[in-house]
Structures are given as C-alpha cells and as structure tokens.
N, CA, C and O of each residue as an XYZ file, in Angstrom:
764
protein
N      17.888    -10.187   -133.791
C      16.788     -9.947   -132.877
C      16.375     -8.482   -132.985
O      17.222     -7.666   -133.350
N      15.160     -8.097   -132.698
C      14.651     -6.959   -132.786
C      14.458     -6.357   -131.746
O      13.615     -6.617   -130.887
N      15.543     -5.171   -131.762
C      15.588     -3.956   -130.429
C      14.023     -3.213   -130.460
O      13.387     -2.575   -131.299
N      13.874     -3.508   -129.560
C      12.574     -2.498   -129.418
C      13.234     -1.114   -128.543
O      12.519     -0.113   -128.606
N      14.580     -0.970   -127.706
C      14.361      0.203   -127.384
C      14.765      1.155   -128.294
O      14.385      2.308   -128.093
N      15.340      0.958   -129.096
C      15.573      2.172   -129.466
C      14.395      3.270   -130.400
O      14.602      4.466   -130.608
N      13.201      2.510   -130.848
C      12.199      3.203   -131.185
C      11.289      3.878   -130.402
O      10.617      4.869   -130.688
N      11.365      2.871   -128.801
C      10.351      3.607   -127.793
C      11.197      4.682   -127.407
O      10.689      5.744   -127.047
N      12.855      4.476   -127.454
C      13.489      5.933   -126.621
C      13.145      6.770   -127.646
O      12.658      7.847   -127.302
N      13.296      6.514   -129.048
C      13.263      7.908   -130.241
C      11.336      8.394   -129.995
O      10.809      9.503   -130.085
N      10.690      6.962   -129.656
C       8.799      7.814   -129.943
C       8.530      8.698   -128.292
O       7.596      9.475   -128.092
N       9.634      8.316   -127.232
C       9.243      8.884   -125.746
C       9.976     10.162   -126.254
O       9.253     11.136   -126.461
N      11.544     10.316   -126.523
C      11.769     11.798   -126.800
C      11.127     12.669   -127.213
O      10.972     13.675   -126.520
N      10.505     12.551   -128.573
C       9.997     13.462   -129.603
C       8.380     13.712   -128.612
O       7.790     14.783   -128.470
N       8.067     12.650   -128.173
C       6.801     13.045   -126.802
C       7.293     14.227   -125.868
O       6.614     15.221   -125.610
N       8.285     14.034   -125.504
C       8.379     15.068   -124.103
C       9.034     15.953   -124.740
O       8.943     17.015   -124.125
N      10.182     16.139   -126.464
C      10.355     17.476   -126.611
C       8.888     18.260   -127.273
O       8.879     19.484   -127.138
N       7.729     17.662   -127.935
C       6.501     17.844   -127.968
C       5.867     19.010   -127.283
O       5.386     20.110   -127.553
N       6.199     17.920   -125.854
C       4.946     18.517   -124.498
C       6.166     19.740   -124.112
O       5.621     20.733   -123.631
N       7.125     19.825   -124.180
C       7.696     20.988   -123.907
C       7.404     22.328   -124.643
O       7.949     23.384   -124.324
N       6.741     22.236   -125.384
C       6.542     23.344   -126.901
C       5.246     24.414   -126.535
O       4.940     25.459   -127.110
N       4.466     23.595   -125.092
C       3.298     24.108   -124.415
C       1.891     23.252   -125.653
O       0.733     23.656   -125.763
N       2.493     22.088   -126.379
C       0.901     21.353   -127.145
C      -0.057     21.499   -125.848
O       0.243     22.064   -124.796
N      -1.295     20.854   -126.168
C      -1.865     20.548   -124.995
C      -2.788     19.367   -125.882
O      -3.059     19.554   -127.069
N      -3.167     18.294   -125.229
C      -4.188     17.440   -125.696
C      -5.418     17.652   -126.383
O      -6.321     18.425   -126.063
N      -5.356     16.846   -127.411
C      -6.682     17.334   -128.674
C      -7.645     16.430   -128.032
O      -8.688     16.582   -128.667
N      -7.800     15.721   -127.266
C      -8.820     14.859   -127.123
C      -8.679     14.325   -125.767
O      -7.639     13.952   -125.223
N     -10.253     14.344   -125.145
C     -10.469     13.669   -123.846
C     -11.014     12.037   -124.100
O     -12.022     11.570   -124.630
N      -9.915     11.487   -123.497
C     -10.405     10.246   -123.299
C     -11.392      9.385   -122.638
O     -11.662      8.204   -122.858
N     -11.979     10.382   -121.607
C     -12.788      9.774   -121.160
C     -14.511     10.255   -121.923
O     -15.609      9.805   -121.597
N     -14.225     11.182   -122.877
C     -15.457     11.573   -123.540
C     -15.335     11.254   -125.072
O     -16.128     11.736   -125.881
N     -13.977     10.154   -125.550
C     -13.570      9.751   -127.055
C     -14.453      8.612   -127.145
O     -14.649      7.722   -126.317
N     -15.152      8.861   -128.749
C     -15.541      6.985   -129.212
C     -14.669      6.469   -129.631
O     -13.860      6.965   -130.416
N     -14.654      4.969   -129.033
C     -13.562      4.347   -129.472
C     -14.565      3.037   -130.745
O     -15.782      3.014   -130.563
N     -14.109      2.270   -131.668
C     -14.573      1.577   -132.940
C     -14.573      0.224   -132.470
O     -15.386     -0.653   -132.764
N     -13.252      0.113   -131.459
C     -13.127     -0.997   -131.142
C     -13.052     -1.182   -129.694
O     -12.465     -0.387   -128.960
N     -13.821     -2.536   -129.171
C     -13.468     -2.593   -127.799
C     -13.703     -4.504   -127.719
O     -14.493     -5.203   -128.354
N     -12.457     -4.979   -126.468
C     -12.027     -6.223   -126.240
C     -12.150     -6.431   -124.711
O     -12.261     -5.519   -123.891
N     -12.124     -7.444   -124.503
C     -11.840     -7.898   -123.157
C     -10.690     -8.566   -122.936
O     -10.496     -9.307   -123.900
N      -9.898     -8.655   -122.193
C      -8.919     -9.525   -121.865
C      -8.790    -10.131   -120.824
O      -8.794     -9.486   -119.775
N      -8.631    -11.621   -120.804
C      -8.859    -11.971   -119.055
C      -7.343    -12.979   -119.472
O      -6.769    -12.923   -120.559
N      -6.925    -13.875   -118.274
C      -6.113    -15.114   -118.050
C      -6.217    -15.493   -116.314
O      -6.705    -14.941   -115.327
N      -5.621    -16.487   -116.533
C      -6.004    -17.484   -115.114
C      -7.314    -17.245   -114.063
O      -7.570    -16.999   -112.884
N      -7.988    -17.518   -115.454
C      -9.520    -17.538   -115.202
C     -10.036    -18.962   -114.316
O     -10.607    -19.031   -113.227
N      -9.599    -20.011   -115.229
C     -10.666    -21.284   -115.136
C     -10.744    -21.745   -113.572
O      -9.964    -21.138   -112.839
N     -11.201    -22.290   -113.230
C     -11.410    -22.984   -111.728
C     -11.449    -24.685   -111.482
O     -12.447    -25.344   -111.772
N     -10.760    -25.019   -111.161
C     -10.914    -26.734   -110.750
C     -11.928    -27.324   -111.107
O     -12.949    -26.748   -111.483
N     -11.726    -29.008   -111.010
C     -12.687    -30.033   -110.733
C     -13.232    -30.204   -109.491
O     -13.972    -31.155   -109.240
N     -12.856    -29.148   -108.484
C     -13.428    -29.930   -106.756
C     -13.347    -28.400   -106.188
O     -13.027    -27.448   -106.900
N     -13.635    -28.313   -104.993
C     -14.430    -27.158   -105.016
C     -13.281    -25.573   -104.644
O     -12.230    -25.486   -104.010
N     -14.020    -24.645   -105.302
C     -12.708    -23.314   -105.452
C     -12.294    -23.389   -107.045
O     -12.576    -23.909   -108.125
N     -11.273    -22.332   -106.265
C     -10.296    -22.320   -107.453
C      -8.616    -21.880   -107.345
O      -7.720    -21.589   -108.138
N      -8.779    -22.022   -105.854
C      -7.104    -21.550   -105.899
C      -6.538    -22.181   -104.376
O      -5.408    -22.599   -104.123
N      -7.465    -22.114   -103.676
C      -6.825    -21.606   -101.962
C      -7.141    -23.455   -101.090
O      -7.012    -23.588    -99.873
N      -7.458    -24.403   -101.834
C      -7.798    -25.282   -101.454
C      -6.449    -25.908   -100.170
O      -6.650    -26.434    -99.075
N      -5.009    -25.557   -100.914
C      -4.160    -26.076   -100.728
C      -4.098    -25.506    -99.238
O      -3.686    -26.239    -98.339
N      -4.505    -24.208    -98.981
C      -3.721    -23.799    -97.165
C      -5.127    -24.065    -96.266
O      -6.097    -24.724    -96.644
N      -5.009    -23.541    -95.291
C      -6.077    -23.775    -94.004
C      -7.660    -23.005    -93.940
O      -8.727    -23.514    -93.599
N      -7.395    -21.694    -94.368
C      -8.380    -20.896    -95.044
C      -9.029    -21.300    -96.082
O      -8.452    -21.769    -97.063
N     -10.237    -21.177    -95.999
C     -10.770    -21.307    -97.489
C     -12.306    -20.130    -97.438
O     -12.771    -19.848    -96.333
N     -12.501    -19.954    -97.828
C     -13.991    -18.318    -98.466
C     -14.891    -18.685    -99.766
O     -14.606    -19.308   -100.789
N     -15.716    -18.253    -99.467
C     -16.871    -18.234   -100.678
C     -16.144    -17.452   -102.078
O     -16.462    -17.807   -103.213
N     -15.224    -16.448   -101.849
C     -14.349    -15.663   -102.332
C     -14.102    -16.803   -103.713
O     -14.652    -16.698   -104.809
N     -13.230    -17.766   -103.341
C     -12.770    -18.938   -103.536
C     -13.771    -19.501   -104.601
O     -13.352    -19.671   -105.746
N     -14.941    -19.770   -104.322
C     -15.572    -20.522   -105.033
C     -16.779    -19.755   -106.218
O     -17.548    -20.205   -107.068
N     -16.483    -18.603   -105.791
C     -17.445    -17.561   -106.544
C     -16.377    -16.770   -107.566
O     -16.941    -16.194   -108.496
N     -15.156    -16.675   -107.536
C     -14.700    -15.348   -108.065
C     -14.939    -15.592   -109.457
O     -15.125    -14.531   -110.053
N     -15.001    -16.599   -110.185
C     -15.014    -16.889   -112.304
C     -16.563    -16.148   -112.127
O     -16.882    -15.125   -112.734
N     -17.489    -16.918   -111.125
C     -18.895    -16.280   -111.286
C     -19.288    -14.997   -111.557
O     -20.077    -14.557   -112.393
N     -18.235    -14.162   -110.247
C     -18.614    -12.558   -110.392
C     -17.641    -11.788   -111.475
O     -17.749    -10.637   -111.900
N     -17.010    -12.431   -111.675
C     -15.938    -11.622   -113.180
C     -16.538    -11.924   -114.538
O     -16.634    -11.256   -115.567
N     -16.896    -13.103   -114.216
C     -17.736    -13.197   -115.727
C     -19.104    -12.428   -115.891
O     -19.581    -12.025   -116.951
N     -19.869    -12.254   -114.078
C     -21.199    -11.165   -114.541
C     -20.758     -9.779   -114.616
O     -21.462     -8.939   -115.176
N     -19.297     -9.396   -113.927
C     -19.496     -7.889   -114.388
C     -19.169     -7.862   -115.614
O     -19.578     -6.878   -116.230
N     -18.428     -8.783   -116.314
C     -17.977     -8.653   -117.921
C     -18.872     -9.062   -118.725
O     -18.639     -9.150   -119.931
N     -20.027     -9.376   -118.201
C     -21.182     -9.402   -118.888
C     -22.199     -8.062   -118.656
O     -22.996     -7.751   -119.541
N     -22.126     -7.491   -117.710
C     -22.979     -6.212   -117.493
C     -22.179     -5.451   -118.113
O     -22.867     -4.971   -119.014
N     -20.747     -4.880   -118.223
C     -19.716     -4.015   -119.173
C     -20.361     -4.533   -120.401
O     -20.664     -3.588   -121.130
N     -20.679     -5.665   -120.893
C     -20.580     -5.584   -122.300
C     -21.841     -5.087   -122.529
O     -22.152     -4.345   -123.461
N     -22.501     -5.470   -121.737
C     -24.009     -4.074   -122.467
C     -23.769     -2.829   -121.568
O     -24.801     -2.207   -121.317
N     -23.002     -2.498   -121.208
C     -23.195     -1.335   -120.757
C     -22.217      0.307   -121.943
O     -22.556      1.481   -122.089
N     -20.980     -0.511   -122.517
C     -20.456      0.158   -122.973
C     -20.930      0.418   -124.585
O     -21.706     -0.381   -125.109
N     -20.403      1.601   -125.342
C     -20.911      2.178   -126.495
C     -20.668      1.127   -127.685
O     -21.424      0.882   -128.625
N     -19.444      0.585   -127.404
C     -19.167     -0.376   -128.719
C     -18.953     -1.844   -127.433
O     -18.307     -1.780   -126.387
N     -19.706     -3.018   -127.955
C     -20.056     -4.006   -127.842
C     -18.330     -4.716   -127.882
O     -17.546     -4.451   -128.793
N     -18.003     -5.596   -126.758
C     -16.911     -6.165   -127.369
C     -16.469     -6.917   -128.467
O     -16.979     -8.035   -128.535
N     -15.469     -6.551   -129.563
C     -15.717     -7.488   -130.597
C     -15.182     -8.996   -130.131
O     -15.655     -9.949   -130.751
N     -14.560     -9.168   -129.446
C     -13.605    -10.415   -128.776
C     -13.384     -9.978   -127.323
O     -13.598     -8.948   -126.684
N     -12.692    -11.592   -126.981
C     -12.070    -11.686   -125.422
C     -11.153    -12.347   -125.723
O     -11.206    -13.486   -126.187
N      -9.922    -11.525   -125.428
C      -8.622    -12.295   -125.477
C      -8.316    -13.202   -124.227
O      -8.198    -12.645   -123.136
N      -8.172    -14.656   -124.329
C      -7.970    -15.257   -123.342
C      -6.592    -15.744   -122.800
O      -6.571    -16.619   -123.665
N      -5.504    -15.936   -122.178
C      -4.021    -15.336   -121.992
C      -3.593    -16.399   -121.630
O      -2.364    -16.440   -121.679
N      -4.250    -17.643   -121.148
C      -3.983    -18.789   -120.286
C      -4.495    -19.196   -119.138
O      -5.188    -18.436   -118.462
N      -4.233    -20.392   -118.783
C      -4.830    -20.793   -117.499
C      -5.909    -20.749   -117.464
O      -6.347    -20.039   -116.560
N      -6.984    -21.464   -118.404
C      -8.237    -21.723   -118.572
C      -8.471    -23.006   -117.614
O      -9.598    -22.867   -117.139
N      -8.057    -23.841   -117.275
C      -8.418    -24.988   -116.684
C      -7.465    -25.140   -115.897
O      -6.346    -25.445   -116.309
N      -7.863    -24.869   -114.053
C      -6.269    -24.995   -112.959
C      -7.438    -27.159   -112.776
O      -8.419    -27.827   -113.104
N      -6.081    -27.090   -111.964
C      -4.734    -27.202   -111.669
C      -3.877    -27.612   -113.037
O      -2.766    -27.145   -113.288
N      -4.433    -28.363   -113.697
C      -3.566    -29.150   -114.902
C      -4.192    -29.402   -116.181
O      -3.772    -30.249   -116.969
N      -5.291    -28.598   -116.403
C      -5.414    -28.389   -117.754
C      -6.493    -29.066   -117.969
O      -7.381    -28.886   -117.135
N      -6.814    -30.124   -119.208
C      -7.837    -30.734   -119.454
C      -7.073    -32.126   -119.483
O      -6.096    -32.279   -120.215
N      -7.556    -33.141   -118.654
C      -6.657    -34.093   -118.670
C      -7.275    -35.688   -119.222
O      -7.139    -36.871   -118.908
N      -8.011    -34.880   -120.221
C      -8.724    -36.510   -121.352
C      -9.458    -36.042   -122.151
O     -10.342    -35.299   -121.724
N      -9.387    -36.245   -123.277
C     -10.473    -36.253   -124.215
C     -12.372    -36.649   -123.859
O     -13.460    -36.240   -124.267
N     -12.148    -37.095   -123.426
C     -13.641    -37.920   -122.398
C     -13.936    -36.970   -121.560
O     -15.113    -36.626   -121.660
N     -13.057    -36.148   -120.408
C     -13.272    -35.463   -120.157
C     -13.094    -33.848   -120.068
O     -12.965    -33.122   -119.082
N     -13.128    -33.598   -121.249
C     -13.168    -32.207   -121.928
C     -14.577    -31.515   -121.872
O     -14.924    -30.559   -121.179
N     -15.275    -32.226   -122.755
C     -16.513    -31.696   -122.582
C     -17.610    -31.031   -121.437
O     -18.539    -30.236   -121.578
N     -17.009    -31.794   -120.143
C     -17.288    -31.738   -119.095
C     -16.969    -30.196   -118.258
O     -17.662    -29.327   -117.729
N     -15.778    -30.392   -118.443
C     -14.911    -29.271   -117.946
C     -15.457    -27.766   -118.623
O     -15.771    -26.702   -118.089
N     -15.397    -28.321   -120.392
C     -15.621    -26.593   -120.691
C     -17.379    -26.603   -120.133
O     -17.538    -25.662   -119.356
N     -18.211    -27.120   -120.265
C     -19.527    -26.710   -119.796
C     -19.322    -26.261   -118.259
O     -19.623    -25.080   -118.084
N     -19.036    -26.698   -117.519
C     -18.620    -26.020   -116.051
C     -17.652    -25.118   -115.913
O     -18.129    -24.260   -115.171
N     -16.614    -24.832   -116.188
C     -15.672    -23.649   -116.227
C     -16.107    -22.965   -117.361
O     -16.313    -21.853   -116.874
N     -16.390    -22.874   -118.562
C     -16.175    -22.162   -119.526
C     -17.962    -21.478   -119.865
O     -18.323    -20.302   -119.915
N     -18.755    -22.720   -120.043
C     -19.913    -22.478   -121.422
C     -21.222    -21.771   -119.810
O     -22.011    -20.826   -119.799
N     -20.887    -22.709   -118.819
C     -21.798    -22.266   -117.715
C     -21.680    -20.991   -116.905
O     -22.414    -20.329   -116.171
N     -20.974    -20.959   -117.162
C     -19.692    -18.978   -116.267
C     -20.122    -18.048   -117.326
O     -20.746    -17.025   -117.043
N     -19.866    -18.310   -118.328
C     -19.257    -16.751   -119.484
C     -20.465    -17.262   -120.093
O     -20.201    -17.635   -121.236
N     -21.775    -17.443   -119.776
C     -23.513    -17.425   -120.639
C     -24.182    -16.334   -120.644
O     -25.296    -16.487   -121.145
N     -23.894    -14.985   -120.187
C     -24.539    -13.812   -119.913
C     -25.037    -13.257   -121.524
O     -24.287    -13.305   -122.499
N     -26.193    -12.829   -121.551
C     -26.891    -12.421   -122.795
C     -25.558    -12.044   -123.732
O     -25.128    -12.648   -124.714
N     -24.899    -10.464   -122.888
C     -23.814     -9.452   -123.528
C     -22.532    -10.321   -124.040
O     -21.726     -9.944   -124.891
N     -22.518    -11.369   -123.451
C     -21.102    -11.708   -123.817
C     -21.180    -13.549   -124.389
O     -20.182    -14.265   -124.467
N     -22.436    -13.940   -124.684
C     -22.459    -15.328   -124.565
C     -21.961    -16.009   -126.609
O     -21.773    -17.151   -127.028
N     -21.926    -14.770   -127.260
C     -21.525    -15.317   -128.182
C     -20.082    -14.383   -129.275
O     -19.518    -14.415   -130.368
N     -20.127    -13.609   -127.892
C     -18.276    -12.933   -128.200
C     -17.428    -13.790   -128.437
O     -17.164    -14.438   -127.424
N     -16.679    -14.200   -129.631
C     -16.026    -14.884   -129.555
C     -14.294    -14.532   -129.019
O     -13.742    -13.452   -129.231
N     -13.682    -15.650   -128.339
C     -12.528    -16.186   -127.713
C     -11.490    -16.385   -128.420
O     -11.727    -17.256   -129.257
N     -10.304    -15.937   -128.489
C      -8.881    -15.937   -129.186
C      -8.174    -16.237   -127.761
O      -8.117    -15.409   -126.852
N      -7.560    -17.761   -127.697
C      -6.972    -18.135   -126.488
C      -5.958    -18.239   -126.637
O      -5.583    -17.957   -127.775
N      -5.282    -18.524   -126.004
C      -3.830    -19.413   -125.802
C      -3.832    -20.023   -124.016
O      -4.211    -19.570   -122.936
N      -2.986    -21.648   -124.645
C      -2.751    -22.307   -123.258
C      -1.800    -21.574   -122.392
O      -0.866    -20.998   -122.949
N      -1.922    -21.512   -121.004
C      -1.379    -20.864   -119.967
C      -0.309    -21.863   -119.318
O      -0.675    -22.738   -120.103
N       0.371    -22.302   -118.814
C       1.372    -23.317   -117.867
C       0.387    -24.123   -117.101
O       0.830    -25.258   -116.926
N      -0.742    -23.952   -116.601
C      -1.671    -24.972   -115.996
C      -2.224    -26.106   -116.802
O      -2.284    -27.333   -116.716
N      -2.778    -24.721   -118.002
C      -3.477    -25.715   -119.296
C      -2.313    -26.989   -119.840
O      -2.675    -28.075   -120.294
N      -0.992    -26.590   -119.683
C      -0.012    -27.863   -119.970
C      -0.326    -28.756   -118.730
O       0.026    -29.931   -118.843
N      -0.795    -28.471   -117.827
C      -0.335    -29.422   -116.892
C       0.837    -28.591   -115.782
O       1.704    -29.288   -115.256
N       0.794    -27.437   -115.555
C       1.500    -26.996   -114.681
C       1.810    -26.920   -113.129
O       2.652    -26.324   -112.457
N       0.671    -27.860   -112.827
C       0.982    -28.205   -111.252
C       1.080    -29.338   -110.718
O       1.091    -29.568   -109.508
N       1.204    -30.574   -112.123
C       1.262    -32.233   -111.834
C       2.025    -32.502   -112.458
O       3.129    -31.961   -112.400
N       1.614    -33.794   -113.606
C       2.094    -34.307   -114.652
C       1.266    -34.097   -115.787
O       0.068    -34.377   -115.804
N       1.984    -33.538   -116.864
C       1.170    -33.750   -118.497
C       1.196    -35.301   -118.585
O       0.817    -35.324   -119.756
N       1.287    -36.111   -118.394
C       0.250    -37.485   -118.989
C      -0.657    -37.465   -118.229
O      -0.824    -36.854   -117.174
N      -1.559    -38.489   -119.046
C      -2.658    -38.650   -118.253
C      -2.851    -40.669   -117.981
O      -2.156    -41.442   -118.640
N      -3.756    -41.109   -117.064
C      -4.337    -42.360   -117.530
C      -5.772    -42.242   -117.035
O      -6.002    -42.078   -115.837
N      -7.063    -42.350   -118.251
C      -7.367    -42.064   -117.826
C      -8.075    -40.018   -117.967
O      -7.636    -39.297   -118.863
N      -9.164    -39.471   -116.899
C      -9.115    -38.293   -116.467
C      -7.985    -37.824   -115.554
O      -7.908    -36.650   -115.191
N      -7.008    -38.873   -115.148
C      -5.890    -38.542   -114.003
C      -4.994    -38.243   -114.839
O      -4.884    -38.514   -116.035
N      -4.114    -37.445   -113.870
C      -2.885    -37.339   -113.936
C      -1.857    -38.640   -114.251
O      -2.231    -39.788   -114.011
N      -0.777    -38.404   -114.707
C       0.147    -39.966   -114.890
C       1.309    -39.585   -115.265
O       1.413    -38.965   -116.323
N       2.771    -39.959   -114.243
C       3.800    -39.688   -115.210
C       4.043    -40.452   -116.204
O       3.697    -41.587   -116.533
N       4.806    -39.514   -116.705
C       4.975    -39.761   -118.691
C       6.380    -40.482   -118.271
O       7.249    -40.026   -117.528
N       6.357    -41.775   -118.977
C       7.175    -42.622   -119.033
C       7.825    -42.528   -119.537
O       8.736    -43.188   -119.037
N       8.259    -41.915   -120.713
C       9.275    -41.508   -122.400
C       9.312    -39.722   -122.442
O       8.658    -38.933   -121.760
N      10.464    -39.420   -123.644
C      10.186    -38.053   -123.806
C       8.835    -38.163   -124.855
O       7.916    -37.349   -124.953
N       9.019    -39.412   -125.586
C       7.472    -39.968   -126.230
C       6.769    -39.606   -125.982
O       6.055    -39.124   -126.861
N       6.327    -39.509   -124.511
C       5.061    -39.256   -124.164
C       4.747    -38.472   -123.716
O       3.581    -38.079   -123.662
N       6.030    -37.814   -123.079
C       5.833    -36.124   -123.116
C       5.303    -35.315   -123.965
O       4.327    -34.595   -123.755
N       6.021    -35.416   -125.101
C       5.296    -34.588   -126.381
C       4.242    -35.119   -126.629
O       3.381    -34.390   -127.123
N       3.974    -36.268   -126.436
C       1.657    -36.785   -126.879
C       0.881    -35.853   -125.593
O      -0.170    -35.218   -125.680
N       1.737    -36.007   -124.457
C       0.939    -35.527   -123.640
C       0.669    -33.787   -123.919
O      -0.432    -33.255   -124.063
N       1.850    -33.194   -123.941
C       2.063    -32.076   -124.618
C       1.186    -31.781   -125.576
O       0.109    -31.239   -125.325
N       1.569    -32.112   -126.762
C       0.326    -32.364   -127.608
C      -1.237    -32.434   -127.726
O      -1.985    -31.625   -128.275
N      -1.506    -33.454   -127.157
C      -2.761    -33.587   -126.075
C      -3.522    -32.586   -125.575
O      -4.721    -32.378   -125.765
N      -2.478    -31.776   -124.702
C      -3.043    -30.586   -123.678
C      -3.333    -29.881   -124.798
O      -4.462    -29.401   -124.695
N      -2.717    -29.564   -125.993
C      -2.999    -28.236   -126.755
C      -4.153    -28.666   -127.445
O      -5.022    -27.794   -127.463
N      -4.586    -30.171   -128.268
C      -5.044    -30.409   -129.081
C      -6.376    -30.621   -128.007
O      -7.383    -30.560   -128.713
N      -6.670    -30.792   -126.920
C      -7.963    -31.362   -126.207
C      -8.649    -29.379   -126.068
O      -9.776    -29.000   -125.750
N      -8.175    -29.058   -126.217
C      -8.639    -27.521   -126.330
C      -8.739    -27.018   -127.481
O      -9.794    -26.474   -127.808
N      -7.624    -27.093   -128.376
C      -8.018    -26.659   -129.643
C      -9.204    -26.812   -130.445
O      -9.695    -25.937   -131.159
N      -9.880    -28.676   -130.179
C     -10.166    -28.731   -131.069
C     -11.641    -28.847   -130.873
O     -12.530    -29.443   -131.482
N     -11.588    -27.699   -129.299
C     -13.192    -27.961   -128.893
C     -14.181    -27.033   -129.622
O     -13.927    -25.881   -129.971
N     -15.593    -27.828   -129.847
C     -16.543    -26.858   -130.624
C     -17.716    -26.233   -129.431
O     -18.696    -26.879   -129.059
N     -17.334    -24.743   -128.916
C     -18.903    -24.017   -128.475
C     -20.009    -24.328   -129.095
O     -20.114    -24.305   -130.321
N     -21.273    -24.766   -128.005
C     -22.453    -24.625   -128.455
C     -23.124    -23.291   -128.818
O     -24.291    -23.112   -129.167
N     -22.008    -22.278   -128.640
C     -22.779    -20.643   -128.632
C     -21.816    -20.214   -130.158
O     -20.588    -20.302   -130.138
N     -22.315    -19.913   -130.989
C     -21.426    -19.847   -132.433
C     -20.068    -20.071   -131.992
O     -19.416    -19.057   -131.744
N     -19.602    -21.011   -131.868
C     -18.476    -21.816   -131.863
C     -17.626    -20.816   -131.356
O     -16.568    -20.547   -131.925
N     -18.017    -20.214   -130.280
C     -16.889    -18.729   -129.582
C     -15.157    -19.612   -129.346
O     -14.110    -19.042   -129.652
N     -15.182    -20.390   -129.027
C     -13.979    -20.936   -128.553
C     -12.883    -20.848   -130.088
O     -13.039    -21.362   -131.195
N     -11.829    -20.005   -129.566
C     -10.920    -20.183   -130.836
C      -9.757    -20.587   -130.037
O      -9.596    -19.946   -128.998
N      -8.885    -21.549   -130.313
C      -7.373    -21.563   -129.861
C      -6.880    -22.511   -131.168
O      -6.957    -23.737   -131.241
N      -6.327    -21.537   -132.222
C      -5.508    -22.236   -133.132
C      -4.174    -21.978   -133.167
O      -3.603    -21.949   -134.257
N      -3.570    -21.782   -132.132
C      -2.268    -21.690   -132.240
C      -1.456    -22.012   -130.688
O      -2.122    -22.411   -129.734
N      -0.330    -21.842   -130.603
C       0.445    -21.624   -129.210
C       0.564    -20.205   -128.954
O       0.294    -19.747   -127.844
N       1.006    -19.381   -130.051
C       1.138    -17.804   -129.959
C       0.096    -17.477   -131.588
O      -0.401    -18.133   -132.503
N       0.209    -16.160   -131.182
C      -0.335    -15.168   -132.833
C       0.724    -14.067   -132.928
O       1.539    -13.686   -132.087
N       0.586    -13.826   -133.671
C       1.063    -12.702   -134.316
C       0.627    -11.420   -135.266
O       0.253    -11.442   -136.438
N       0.823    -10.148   -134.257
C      -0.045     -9.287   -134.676
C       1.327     -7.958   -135.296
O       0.970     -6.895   -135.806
C-alpha cells in the first residue's frame, strides 16, 4: 500500500524550513491566471416528488425545493463570469436522491428534470460532466431492485448484482441532448 505520509511530512518540512529563511511569496493569487478552471459539485440531484431532502421531518421551505435551481444559476453566472471558462464539472455522486434511477423507462425522465432542465444555463449548458455514482445513485435509502419504476427487494445475491449493475449501467449509458455532456464511464478514475 502506498504511504502518503511520509512525502506530505518531507513536502510540509522543506515548506516551513523554506518560510523560515524570510522567502516571501512570488505570486498573488488572487491577481494569478489560472489555464485551467472546473467545477465540482455532489449530492446534487433532487427527487421524484416534491424537494429534495427535508420531506421526511415536519418542516418543509421553498429552500427545499429550489436549492439544485439556485446552485446551478450561480454556476452558471461563475461560468461567464470568470477568465477561463470551465473546462468540466466534476460530479462526486448522488445525482438522483433517494435511490438513484430506478428503470430504464424511467431514466430519461429523471435526467431531463434533475439534470438537462437545472444545469441549461447558456455558460455551462454544454460543459461537459465526469461523474461517478454516489450511495443514493446505488439505491442508498431503499432497495437496489427494482419492479417496475419502484423500488423491490432483491430476492438473490443474483439480483443484487443486476440491480447493482443496473444502477451503474442506467446512468452510464445515458446520451445528453447538449453535446453528449454526461460522462460516467467508470466507478472510480484515476488521475
């Protein structure tokens, strides 16, 4: 297995015996061009019924049913607002609460309302998406089978892994109407 501390303790030392020497910083960051710039979001997506989180207690707010709306317009006003255009949006998980996408039939549905109808802003409508499924997108607050758009327990470990399967492949293998922004070809990447 690969120690990572012992390179961050050797790159933090040689930092602070550095800054002891009286260096001082070659560059302001808040006045540097940067070449590259990304977005990163996760446990974005929002339900089939109304909200996206708070349904379950006694309270409920507009908060609730607006927040994908207003994160996706300020990350659409940032993207024209800043010097370099985002090249991507890394997406982290939890694209679709409570349990993911739970049918082929109804996939299509889902990304046009959570996904293609939210994130349409001029600046950001054809940035493309490097995802990965989150614990919801499996099915993290029911059952991974489905019958059906429903939920269903999985009868076999059989059908665990189709269902499993399923969850990754009903996302993977969706095509954007906006240059095909949607990427999820993997479980992880490696950079």
């Amino acid at each position: 297995m690969l120690n990572c501390k012992v390179p961050i303790q050797s790159t933090l030392l040689l930092a602070l015996l550095g800054a002891t020497q009286g260096e001082t910083a070659t560059s302001d960051p808040a006045s540097a061009t940067y070449s590259l710039s990304a977005f990163a979001i996760g446990d974005w997506g929002t339900t089939v019924t109304k909200g996206s989180c708070c349904s379950r207690s006694a309270t409920y707010n507009n908060y609730d049913i607006n927040a994908e709306d207003v994160v996706a317009n300020l990350m659409d006003i940032q993207a024209g607002k800043v010097g370099v255009k985002p090249k991507v949006i890394i997406g982290h998980g939890d694209n679709f609460y409570w349990t993911g996408i739970n049918s082929l039939e109804g996939r299509d549905s889902r990304f046009a309302t959570t996904f293609e109808e939210k994130f349409n802003g001029n600046n950001i409508k054809t940035i493309p998406w490097v995802n990965v499924l989150g614990n919801h997108d499996y099915g993290g607050a029911s059952y991974v089978c489905n019958q059906g758009d429903n939920n269903a327990k999985c009868e076999s470990t059989d059908a665990l892994l189709q269902g499993l399967d399923n969850k990754f492949k009903w996302q993977s293998e969706y095509t954007s109407p906006n240059d095909n922004r949607w990427n999820l070809d993997d479980h992880f990447y490696v950079h």
